[in-house]
N, C-alpha and C positions, 0 to 999 in steps of 0.2 A: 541842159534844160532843167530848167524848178518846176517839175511835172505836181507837186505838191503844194506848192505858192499857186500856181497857175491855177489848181483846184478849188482852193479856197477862197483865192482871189473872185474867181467866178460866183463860188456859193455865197460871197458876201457880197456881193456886187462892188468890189474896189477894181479901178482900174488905173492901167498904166500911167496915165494922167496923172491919176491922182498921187503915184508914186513916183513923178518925175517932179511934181510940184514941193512934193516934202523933201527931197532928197536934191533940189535946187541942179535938176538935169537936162536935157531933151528926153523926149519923152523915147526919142531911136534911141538911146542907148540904155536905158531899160527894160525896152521891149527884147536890142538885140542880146542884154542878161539874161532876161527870164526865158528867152528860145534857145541858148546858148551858143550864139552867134560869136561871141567874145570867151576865150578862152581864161579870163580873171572872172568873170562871177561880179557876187557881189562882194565886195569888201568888207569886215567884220562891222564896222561904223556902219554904214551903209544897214546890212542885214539886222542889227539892233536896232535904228530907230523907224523900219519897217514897221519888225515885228511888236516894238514897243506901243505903236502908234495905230497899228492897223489890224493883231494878230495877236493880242497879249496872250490870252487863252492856249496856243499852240507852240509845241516845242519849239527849238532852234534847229535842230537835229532834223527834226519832221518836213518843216518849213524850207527848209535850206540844204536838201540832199537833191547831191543834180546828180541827172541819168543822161548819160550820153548816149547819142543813136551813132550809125553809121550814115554818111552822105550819099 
């Protein structure tokens, strides 16, 4: 889970949409990244023209540290 994407995402109002439009996906397999539903994540390409596009201001590090729960 990108508990830190997910944060920011909300505070800026970007949503999944809109990251499934830039990154040319369904919007289910973004959503099941960002909840981490999918054990790859986002991919480095992927994770740069997010943050280029949507997040310049915030680290990579910041933005893209996933926390796993238990099921």
């Amino acid at each position: 889970m990108y508990k830190n994407l997910l944060t920011v995402m909300k505070a800026k109002g970007i949503t999944a949409i809109q990251i499934s439009n830039l990154l040319e996906c369904r919007q289910a397999t973004i959503s099941d990244k960002l909840n981490g539903i999918v054990a790859c994540g986002f991919y480095f390409d992927e994770a740069a023209k997010i943050r280029k596009v949507f997040f310049p201001e915030y680290d990579y590090d910041y933005l893209f540290s996933r926390v796993e729960f238990a099921a």
